[in-house]
N, CA, C and O of each residue as an XYZ file, in Angstrom:
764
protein
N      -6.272    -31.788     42.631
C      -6.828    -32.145     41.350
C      -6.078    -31.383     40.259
O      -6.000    -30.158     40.351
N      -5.503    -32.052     39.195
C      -5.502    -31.736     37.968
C      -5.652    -31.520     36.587
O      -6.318    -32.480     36.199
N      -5.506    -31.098     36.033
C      -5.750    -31.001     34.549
C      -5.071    -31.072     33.231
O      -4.115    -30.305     33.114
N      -5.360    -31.835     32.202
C      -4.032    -31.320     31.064
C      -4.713    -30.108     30.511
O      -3.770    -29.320     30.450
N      -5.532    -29.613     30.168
C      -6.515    -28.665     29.806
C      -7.599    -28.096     30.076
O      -8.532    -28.765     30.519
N      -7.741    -26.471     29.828
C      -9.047    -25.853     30.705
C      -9.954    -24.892     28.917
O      -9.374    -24.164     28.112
N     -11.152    -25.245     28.910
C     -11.964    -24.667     28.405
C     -12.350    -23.562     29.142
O     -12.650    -23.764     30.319
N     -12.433    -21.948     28.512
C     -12.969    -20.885     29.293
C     -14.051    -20.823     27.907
O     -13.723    -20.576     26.747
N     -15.346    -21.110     28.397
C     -16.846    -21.431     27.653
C     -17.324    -20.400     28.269
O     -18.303    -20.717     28.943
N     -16.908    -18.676     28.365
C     -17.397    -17.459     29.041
C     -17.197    -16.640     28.267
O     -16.375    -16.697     27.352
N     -18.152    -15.482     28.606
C     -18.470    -14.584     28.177
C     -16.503    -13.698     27.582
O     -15.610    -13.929     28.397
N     -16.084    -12.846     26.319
C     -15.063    -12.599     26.389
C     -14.530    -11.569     28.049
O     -13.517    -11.826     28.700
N     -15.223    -10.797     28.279
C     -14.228    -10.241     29.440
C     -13.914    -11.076     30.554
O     -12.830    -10.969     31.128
N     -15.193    -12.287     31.064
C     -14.679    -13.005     31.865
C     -13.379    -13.732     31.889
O     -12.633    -14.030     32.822
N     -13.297    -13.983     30.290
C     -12.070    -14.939     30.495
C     -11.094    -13.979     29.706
O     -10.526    -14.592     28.802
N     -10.795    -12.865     29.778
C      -9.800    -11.777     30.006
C      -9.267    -11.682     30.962
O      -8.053    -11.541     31.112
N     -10.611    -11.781     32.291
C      -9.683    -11.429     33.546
C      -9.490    -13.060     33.825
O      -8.793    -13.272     34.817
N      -9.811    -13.858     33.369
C      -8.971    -15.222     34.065
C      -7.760    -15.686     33.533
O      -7.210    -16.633     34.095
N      -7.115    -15.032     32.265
C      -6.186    -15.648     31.632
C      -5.303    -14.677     30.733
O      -5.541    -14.493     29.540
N      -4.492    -14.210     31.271
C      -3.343    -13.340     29.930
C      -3.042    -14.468     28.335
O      -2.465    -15.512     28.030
N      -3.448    -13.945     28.034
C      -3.150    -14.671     26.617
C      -2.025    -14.400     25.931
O      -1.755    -13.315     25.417
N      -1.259    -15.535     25.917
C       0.315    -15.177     25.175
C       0.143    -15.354     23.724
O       1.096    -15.138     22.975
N      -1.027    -15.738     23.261
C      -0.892    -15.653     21.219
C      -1.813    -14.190     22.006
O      -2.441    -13.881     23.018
N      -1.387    -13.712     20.845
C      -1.631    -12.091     20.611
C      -3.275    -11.870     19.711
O      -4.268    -11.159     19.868
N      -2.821    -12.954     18.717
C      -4.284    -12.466     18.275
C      -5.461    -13.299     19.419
O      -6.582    -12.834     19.627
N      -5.221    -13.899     19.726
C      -6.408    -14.070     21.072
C      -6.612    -13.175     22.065
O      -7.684    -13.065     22.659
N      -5.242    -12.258     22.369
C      -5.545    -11.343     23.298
C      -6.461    -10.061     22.491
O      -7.177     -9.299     23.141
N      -6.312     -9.965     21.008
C      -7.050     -9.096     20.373
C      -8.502     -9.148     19.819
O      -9.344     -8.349     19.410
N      -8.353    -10.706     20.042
C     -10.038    -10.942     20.027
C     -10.558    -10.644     21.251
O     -11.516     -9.874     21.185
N     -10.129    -11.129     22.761
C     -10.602    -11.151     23.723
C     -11.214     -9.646     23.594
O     -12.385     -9.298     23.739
N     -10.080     -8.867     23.281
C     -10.379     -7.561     23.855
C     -11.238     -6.551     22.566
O     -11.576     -5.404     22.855
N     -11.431     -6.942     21.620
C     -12.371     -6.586     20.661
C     -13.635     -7.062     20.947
O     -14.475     -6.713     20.118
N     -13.937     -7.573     21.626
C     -15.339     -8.382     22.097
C     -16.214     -7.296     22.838
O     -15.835     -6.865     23.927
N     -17.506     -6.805     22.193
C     -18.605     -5.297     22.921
C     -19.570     -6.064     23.373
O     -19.491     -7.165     22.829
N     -20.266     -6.011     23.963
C     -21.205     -6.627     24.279
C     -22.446     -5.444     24.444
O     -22.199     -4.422     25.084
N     -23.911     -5.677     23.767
C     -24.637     -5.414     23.992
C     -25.886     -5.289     25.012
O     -26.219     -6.265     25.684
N     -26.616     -3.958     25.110
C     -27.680     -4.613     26.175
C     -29.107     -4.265     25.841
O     -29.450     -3.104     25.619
N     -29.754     -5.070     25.817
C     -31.404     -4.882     25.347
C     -32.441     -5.175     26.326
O     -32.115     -5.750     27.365
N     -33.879     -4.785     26.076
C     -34.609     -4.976     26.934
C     -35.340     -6.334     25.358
O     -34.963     -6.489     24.197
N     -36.550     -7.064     26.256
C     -37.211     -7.390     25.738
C     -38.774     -7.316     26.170
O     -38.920     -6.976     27.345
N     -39.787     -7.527     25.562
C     -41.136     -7.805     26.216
C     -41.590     -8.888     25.060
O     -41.523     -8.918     23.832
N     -42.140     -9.859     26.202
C     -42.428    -11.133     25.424
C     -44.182    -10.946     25.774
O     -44.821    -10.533     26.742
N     -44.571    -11.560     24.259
C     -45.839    -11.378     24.343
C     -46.472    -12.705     23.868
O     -45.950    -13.237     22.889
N     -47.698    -13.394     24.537
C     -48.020    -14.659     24.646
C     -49.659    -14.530     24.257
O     -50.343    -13.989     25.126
N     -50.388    -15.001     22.968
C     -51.059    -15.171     22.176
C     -51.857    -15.966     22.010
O     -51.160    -16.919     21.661
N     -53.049    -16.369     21.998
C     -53.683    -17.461     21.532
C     -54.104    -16.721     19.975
O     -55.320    -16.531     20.017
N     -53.840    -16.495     19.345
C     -53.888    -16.048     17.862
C     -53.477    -16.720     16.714
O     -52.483    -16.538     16.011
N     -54.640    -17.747     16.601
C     -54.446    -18.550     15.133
C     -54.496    -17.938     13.809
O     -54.152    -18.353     12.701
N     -55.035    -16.798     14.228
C     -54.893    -16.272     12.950
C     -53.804    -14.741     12.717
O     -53.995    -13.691     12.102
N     -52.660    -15.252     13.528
C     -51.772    -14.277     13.550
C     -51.099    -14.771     12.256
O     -50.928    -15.974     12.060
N     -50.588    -13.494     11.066
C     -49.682    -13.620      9.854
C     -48.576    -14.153     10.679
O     -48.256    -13.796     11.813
N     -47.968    -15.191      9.826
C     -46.297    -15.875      9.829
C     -45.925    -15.345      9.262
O     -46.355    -14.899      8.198
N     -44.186    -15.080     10.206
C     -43.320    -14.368     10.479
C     -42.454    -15.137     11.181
O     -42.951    -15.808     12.085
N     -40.737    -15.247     10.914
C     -39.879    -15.304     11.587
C     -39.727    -14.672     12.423
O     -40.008    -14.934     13.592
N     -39.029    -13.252     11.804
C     -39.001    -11.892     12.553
C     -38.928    -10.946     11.846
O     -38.582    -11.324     10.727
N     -39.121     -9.508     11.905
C     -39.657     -8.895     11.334
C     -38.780     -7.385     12.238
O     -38.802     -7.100     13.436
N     -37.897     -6.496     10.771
C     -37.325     -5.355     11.278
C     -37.991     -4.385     11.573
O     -38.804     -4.333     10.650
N     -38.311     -3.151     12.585
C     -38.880     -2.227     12.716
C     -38.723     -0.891     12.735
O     -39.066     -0.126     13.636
N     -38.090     -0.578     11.516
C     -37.057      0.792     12.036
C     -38.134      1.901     12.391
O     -37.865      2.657     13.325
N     -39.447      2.066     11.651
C     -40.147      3.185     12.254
C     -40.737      2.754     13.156
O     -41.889      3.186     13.179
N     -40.513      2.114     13.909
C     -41.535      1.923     15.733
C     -40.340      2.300     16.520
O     -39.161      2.494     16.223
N     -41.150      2.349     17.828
C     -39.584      2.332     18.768
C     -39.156      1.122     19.301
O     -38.177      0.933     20.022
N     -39.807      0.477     18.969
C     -39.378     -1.434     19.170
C     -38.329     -1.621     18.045
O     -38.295     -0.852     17.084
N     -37.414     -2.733     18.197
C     -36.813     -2.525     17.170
C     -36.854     -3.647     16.589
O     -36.620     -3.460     15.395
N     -37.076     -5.009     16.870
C     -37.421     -6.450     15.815
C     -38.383     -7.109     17.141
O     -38.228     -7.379     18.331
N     -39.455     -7.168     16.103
C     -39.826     -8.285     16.656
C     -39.857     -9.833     16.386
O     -39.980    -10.055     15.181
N     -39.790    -10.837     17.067
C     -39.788    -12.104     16.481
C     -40.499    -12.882     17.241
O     -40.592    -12.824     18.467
N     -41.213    -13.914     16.231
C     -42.525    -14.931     16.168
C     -41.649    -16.547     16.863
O     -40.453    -16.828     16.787
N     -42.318    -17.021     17.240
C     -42.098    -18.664     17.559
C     -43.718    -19.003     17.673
O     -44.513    -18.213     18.182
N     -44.068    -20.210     17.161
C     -45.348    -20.563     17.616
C     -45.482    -21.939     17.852
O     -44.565    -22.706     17.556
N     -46.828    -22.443     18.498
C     -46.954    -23.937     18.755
C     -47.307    -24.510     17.430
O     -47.851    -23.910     16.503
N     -46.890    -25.860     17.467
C     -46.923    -26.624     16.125
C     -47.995    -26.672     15.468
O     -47.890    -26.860     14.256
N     -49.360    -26.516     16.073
C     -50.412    -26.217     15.860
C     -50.900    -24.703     15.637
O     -52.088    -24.414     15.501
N     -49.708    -23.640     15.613
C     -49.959    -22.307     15.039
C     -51.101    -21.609     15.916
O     -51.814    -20.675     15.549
N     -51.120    -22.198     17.036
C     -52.197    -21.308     17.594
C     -52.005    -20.431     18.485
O     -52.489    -19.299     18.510
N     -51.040    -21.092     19.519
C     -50.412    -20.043     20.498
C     -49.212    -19.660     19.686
O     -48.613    -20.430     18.936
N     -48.849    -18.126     19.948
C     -47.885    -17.214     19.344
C     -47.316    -16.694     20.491
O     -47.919    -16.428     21.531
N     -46.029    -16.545     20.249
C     -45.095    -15.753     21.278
C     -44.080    -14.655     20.465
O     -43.020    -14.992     19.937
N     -44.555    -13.450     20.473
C     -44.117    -12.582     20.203
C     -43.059    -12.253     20.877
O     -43.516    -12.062     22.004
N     -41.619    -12.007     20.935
C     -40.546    -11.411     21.266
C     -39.789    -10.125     20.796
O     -38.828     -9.916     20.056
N     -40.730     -9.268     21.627
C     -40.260     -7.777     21.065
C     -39.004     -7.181     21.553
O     -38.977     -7.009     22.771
N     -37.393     -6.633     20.535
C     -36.509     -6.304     21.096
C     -36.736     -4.492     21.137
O     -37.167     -3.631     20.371
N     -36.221     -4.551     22.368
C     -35.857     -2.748     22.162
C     -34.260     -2.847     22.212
O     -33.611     -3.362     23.123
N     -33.618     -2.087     20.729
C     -31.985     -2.295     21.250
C     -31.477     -0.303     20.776
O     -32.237      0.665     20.787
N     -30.276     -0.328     20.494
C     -29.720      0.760     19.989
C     -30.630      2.077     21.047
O     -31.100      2.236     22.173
N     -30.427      2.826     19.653
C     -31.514      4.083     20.112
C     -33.104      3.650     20.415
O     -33.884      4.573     20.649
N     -33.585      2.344     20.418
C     -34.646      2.557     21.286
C     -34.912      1.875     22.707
O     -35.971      1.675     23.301
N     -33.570      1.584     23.053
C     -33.470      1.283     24.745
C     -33.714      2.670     25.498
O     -34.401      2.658     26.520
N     -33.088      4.045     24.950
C     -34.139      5.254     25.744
C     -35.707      4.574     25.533
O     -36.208      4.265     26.615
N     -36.225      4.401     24.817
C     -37.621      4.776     24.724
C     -37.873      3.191     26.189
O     -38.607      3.371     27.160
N     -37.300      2.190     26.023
C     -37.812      1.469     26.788
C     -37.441      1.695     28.338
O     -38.103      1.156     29.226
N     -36.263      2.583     28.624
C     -35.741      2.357     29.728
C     -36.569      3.546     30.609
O     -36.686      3.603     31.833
N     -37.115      4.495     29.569
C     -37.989      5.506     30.431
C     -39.180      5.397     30.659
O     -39.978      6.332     30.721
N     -39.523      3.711     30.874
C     -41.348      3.523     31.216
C     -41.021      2.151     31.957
O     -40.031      1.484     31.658
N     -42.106      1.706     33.139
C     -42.046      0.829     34.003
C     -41.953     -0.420     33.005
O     -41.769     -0.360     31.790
N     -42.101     -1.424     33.695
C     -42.875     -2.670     32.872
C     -44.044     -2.823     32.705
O     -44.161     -4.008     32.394
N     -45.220     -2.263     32.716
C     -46.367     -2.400     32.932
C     -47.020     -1.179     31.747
O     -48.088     -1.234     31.136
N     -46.171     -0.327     31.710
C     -45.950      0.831     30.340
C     -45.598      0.119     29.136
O     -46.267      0.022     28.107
N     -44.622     -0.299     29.357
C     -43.565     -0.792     28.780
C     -44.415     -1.992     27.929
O     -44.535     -1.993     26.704
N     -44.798     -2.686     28.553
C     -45.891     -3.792     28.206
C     -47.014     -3.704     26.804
O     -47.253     -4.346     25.781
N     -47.669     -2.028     27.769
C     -48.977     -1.408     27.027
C     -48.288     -0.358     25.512
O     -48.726     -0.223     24.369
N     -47.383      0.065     26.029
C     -46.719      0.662     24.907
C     -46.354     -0.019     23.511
O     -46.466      0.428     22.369
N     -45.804     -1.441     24.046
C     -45.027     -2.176     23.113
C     -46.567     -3.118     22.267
O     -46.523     -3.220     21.041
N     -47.402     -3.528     22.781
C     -48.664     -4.071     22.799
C     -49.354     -3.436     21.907
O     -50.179     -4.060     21.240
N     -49.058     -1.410     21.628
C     -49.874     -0.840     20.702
C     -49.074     -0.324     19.317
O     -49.344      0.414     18.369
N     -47.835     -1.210     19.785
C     -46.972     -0.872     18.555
C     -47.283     -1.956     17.885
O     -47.523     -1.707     16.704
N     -47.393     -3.311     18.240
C     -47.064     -4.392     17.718
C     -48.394     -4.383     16.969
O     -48.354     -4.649     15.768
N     -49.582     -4.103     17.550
C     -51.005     -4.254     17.055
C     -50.859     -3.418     15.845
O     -51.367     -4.002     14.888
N     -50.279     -2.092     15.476
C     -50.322     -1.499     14.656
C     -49.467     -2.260     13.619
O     -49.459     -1.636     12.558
N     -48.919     -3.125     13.582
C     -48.080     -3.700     12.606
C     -49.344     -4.305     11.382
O     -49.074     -4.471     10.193
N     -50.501     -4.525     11.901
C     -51.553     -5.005     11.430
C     -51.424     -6.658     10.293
O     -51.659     -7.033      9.144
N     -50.840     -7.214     11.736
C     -50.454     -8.549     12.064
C     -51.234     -9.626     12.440
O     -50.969    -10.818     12.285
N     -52.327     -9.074     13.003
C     -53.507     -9.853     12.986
C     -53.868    -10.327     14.591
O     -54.670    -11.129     15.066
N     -52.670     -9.243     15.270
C     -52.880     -9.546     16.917
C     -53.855     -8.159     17.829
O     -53.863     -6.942     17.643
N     -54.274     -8.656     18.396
C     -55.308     -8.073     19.127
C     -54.983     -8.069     20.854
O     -54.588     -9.102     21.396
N     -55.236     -6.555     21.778
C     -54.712     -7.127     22.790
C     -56.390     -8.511     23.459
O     -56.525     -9.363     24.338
N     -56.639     -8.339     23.139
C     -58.017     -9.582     23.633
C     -57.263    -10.749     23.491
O     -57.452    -11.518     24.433
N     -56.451    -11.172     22.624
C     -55.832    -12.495     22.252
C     -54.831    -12.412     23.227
O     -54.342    -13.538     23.313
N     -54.169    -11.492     24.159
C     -52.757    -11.853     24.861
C     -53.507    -12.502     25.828
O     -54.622    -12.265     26.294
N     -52.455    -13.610     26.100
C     -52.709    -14.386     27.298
C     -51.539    -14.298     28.952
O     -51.657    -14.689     30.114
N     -50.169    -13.341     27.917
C     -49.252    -13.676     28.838
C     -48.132    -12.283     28.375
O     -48.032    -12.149     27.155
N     -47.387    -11.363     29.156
C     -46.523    -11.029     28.939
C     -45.426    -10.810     29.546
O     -45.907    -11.108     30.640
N     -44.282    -10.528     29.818
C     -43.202    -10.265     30.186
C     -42.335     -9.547     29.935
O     -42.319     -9.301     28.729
N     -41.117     -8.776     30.803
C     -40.393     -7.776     30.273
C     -39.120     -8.717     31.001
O     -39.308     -9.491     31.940
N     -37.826     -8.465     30.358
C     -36.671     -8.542     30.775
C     -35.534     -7.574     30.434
O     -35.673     -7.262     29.251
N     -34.742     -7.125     30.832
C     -33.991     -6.089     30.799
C     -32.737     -6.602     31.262
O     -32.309     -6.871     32.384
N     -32.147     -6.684     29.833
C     -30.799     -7.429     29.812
C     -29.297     -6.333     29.924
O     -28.669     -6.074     28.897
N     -29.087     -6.060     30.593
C     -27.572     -5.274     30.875
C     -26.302     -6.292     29.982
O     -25.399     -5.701     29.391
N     -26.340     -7.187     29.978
C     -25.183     -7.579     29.138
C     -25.565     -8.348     28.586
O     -25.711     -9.351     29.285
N     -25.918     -8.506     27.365
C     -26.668     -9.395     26.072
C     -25.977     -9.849     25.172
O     -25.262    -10.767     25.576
N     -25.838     -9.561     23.867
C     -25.117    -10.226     22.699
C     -24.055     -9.827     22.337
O     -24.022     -8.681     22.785
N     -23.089    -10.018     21.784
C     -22.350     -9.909     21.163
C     -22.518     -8.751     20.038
O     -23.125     -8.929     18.983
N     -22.135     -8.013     20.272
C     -21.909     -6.737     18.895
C     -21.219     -6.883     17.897
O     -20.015     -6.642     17.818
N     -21.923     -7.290     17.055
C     -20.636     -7.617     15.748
C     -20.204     -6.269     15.096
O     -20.956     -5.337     14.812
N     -19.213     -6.317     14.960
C     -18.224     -5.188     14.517
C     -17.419     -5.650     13.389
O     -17.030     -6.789     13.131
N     -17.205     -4.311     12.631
C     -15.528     -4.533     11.996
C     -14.336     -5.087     12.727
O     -13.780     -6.152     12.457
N     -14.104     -4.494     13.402
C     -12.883     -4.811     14.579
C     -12.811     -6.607     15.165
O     -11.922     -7.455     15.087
N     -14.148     -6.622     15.724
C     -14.239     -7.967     15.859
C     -13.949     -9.025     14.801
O     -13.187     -9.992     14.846
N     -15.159     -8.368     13.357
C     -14.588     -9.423     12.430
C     -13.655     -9.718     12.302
O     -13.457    -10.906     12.556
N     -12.394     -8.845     11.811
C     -11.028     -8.935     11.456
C     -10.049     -9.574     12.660
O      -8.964    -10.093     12.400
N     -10.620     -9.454     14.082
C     -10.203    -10.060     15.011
C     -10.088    -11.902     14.943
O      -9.218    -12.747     15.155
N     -11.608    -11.875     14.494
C     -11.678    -13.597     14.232
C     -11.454    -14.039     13.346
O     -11.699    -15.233     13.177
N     -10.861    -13.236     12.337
C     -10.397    -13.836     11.422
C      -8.909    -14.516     11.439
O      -8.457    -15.389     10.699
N      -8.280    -13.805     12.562
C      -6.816    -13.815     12.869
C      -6.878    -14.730     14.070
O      -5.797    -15.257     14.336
N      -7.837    -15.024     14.816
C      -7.508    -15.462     16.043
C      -7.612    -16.821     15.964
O      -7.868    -17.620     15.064
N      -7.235    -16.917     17.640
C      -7.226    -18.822     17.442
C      -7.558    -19.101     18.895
O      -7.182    -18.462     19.878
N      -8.272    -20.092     18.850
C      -9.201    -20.349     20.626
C      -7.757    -21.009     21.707
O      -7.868    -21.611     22.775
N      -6.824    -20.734     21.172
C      -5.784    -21.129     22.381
C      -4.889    -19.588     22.365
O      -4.229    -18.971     21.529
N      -5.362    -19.356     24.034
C      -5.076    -18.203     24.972
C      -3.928    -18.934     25.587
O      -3.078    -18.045     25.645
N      -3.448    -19.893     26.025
C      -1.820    -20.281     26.423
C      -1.743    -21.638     26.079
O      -2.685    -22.256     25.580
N      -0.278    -22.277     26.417
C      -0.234    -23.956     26.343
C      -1.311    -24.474     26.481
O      -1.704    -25.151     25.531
N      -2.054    -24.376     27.506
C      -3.181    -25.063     28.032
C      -4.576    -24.783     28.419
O      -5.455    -25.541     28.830
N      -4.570    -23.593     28.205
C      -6.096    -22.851     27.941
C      -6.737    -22.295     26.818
O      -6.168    -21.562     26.008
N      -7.931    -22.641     26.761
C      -8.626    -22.453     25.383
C      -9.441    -21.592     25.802
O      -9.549    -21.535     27.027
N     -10.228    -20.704     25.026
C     -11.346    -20.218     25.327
C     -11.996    -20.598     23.425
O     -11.522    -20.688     22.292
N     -13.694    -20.736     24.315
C     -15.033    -20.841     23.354
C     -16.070    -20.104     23.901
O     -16.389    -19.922     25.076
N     -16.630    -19.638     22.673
C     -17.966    -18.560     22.666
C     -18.341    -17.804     21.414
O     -17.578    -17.505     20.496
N     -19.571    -17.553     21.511
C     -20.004    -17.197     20.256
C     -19.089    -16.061     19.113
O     -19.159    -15.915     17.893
N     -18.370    -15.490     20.025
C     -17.197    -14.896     19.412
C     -16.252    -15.150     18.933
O     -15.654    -14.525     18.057
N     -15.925    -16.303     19.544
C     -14.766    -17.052     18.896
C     -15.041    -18.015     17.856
O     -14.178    -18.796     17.457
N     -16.530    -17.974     17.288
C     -16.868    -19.100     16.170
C     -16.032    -18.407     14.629
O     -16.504    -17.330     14.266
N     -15.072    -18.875     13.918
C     -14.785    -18.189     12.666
C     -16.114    -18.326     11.323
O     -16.387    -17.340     10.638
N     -16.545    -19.148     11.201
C     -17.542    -19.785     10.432
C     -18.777    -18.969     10.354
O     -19.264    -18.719      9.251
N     -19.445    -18.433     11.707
C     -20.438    -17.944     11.598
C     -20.322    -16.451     12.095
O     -19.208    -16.045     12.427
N     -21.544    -15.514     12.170
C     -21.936    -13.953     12.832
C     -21.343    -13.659     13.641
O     -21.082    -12.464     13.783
N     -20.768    -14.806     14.712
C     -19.956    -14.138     16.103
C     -21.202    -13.823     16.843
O     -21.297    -12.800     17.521
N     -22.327    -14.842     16.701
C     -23.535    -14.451     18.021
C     -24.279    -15.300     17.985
O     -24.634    -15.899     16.970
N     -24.587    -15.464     18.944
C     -26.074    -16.349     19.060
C     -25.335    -17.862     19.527
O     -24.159    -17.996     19.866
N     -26.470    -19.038     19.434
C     -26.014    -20.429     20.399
C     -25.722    -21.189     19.293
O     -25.524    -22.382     19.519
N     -25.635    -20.773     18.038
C     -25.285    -21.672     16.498
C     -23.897    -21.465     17.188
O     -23.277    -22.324     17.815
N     -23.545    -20.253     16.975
C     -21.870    -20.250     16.587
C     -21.303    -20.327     17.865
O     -20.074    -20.345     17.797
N     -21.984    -20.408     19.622
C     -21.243    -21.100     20.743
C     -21.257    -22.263     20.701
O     -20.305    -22.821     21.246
N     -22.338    -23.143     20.040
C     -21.730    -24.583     19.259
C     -20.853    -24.698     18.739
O     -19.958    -25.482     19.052
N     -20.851    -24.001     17.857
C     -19.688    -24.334     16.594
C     -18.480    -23.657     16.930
O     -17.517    -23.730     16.166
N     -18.415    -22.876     18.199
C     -16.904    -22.634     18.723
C     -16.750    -23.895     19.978
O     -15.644    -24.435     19.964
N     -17.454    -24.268     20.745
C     -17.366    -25.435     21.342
C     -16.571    -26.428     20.941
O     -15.490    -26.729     21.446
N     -17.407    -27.235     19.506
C     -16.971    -28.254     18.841
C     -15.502    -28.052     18.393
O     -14.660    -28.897     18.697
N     -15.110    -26.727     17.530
C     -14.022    -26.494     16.967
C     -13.219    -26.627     18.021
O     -12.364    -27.504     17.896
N     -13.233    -25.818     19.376
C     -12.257    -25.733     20.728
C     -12.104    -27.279     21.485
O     -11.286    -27.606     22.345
N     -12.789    -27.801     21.084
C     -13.017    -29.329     22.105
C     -12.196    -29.995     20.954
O     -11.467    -30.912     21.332
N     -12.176    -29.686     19.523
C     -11.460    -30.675     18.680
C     -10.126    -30.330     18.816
O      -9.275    -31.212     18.923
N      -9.737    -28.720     18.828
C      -8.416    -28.727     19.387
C      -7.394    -29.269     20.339
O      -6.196    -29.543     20.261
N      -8.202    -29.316     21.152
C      -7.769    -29.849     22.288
C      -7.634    -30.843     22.216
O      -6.730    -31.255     22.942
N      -8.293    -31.815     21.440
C      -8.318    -33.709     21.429
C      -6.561    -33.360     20.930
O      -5.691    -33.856     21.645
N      -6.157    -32.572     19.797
C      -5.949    -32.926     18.659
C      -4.701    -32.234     19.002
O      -3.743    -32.530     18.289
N      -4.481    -31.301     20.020
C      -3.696    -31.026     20.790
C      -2.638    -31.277     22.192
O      -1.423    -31.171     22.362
N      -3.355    -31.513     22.731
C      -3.433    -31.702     24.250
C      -4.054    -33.186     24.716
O      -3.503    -33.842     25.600
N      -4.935    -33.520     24.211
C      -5.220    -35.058     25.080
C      -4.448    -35.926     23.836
O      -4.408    -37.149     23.963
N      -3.916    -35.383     22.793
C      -3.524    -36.968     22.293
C      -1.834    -37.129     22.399
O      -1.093    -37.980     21.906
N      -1.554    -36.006     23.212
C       0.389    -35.987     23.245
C       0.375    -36.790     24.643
O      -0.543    -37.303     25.283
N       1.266    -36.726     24.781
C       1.989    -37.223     26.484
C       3.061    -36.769     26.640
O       3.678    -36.988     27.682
């Protein structure tokens, strides 16, 4: 089987080790790329009368943002509490079940209008390799770079979006689209 072209739609170190990149500024994005790691505890609500909120910064808790999603009907709430930076110590030195009750009496103190009587549901996840760290280094990286790593390999990912933050599933769209148009516009329309 062959190919005229390969999308690497991975994380940047993965597709470091799959591909030496002969444009340079791609090899300097690849390798400017940090990646973060956070815990989360998700908290699940029947609280209609919880205050709206997107999300909400926390520098004096040891949580560090929390953020709201709710049902269209505003009744069930799902709280998504991050612990990142300096307060992954505070999360990484208590079980999940601490971790839970801890985060549960921070959030109540926000005086938000949640109660633990209203949780219906929670969860912890503990992410070792998470987002994208936006940096100086990085910025100036994507500003220079270009999603073709050789003749025939591209790489896309939220890092490689020029347009947007360099995180999140907006800008692995919008490096997708941009990398898939290259390629039309490149590679599938020559012979």
């Amino acid at each position: 089987m062959t190919c005229r072209a390969v999308v690497l739609a991975t994380p940047a170190h993965v597709a470091r080790s799959l591909v030496v990149p002969l444009d340079l500024a791609c090899k300097r994005l690849l390798d400017a790329v940090r990646y973060g790691t956070y815990t989360v505890v998700a908290i699940v609500a029947d609280a209609p009368e919880l205050r709206d909120f997107r999300y909400m910064v926390t520098p004096d808790r040891c949580v560090s943002l929390v953020m709201q999603q709710a049902s269209a009907d505003r009744k069930v709430r799902t709280l998504l509490c991050y612990y990142a930076g300096r307060s992954l110590a505070f999360a990484a030195a208590r079980d999940d079940r601490e971790l839970v009750r801890d985060t549960l009496a921070q959030v109540c103190a926000l005086d938000l209008g949640l109660t633990p009587e209203c949780v219906v549901f929670t969860a912890v996840q503990r992410w070792e390799l998470a987002g994208t760290v936006i940096s100086p280094e990085l910025d100036e990286a994507r500003r220079e770079s270009t999603p073709r790593a050789t003749r025939r390999v591209f790489i896309a990912g939220d890092y490689a979006c020029r347009g947007g933050w360099g995180y999140g599933m907006d800008d692995a769209i919008c490096s997708g689209v941009a990398t898939a148009d290259l390629v039309r516009s490149t590679i599938l329309t020559s012979r």
